[in-house]
Each structure stands twice: as structure tokens, then as C-alpha cells.
N, C-alpha and C positions, 0 to 999 in steps of 0.2 A: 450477454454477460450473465445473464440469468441462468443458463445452463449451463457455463462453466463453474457456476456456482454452485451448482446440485450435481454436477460429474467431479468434478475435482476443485473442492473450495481451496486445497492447500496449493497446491499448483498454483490459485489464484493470489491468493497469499503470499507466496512468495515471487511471481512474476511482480505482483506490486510491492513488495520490499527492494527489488530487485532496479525494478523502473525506477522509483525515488532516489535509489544510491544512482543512480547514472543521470536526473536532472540535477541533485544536488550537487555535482561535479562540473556540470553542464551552465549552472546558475551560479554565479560570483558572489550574489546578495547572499548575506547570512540569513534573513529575516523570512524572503522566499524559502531555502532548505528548510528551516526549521518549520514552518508553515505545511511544507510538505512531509517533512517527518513526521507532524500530530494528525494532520491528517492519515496518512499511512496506518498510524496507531491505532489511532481513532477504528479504520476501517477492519484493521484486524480482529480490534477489543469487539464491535459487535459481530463479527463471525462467530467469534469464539460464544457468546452468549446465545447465538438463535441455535448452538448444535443443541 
């Protein structure tokens, strides 16, 4: 994970935007999605801060 982080962090970025949209279709509960959408955020907002 670590190296796709240092070769292509947006690829990763969006692979896990991507993954979320397809559990939170996958997941019925509203509370799981949204769980996994701040997460998502969560993991983008500190990408964006270590560039």
C-alpha cells in the first residue's frame, strides 16, 4: 500500500473513491455508507496534507 502511495497516490485516491461508491450500493444500512464515506474523506483530506 505503501508503494502505491509513493508511485501513484491519485490512482489510490480514486481506486478508494471508487471502492466506497460500490460498498455503499452493496451495503443497505445508511449509517455503514456514510461511515465509509468519512472515512474515504478522512483518507483523502490526509493525502492531500502529507503532499
Amino acid at each position: 500500500f505503501d508503494e502505491f502511495g509513493e508511485t501513484a497516490p491519485y490512482s489510490v485516491d480514486f481506486s478508494g473513491a471508487s471502492s466506497v461508491n460500490v460498498s455503499t450500493s452493496s451495503i443497505p444500512e445508511p449509517t455503514s455508507a456514510a461511515l465509509l464515506m468519512l472515512a474515504g474523506l478522512a483518507f483523502a483530506n490526509s493525502r492531500r496534507k502529507a503532499k
